[in-house]
Residue, then its C-alpha position, 0 to 999 in steps of 0.5 A: x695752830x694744830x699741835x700734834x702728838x708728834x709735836x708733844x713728843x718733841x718738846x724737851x721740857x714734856x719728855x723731861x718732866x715724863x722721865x723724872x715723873x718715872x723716876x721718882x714712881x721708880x724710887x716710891x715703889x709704884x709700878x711703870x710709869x713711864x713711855x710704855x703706859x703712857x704710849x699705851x694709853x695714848x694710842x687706847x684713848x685715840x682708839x675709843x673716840x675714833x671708833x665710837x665715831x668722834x671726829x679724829x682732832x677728838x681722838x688726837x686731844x685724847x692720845x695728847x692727853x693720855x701721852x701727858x696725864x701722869x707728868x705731874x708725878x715729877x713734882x709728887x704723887x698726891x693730887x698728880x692729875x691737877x699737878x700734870x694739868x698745871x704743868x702742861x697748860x702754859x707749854x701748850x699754850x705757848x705751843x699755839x694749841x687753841x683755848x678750846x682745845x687746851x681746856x679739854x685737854x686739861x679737863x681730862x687730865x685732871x681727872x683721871x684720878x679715881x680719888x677725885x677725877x670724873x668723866x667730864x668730857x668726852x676726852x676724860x672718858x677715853x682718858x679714864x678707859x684707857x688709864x685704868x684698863x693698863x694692868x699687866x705683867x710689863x709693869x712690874x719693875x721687882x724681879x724678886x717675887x718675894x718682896x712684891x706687893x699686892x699691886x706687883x702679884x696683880x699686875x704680874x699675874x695678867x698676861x693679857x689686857x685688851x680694852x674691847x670696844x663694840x660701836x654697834x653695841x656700844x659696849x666696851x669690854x675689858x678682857x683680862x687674863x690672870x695667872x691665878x697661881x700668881x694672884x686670885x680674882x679676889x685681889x684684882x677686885x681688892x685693888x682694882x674695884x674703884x677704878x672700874x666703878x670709874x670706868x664704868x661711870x666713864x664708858x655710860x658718859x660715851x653712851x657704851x655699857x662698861x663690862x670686865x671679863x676675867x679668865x672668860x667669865x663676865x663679872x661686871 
């Protein structure tokens, strides 16, 4: 059986746990993690694969897997990539996903973790691309710039994201756009190194060359 994404954002239980998920995001302290990134990944990691030239099902697994990679932050934070695979691997499977298709899917989300996660597959990659490369100021939940965090000046300062993907240079470029009276560069580099170390590890798995412009100057 052919589950979709659609079918995904269907089941109550996944939009259950989605909320909660955020919710308990909310009370840590952590920035959005609700339907827009989750939405916004999905749709980034469906566009990589598919204009790379991977078959569209290989785009749709990767949008599943983005809409589902952060679910697990319902039952805690630490190790939520491997709590999200564990939630969503009996729900699809009653959903009639194929066996191989659901060990894809799982594969990827429980991955997408810089502490742990790797580009195991393809669909990891796109998931990880996609995952690392939502920074923006839409995230922040404090309104009062007086009690942000790193995490809040950074996200708050980029007012522009684009993940680039070149399919005939086979290069995927992250441009960003900073505030910098908000942050510097050097507080992105702070808080974000890992994670594009992560992508870059992921883009060479798709045979691309991972690049990140900040402000119009290439730094990686």
């Amino acid at each position: 059986m052919t589950v979709t994404l659609e079918d995904i954002k269907r089941h109550p239980y996944l939009q259950a746990y989605i909320l909660q998920a955020d919710s308990n995001l909310r009370a840590m302290g952590y920035t959005e993690h609700g339907h827009r990134h989750i939405n916004l990944v999905s749709s980034i990691a469906h566009n990589i694969l598919v204009r790379l030239g991977f078959p569209e099902r290989k785009g749709e697994l990767a949008a599943i897997a983005g809409y589902l990679h952060d679910i697990g932050n319902c039952v805690g934070r630490i190790h939520h990539g491997a709590s999200s695979a564990l939630l969503i691997g009996p729900i699809l499977r009653e959903m009639g996903m194929p066996a191989d298709e659901l060990g894809l899917v799982l594969s990827a989300v429980g991955n997408h973790e810089e502490e742990v996660g790797e580009p195991v597959n393809e669909v990891a990659a796109a998931l990880i691309l996609a995952d690392k490369s939502d920074v923006h100021r839409t995230r922040v939940r404090i309104q009062d710039k007086i009690n942000f965090d790193i995490h809040d000046r950074v996200n708050y300062a980029v007012v522009k994201s684009f993940l680039d993907v070149n399919e005939v240079e086979r290069a995927i470029v992250l441009r960003i756009t900073i505030e910098t009276e908000h942050t510097s560069i050097m507080e992105y580099f702070e808080i974000f190194l890992e994670r594009m170390l992560m992508c870059r590890r992921a883009a060479a798995y798709l045979n691309c060359e991972f690049n990140l412009v900040i402000n119009d100057v290439q730094l990686l």
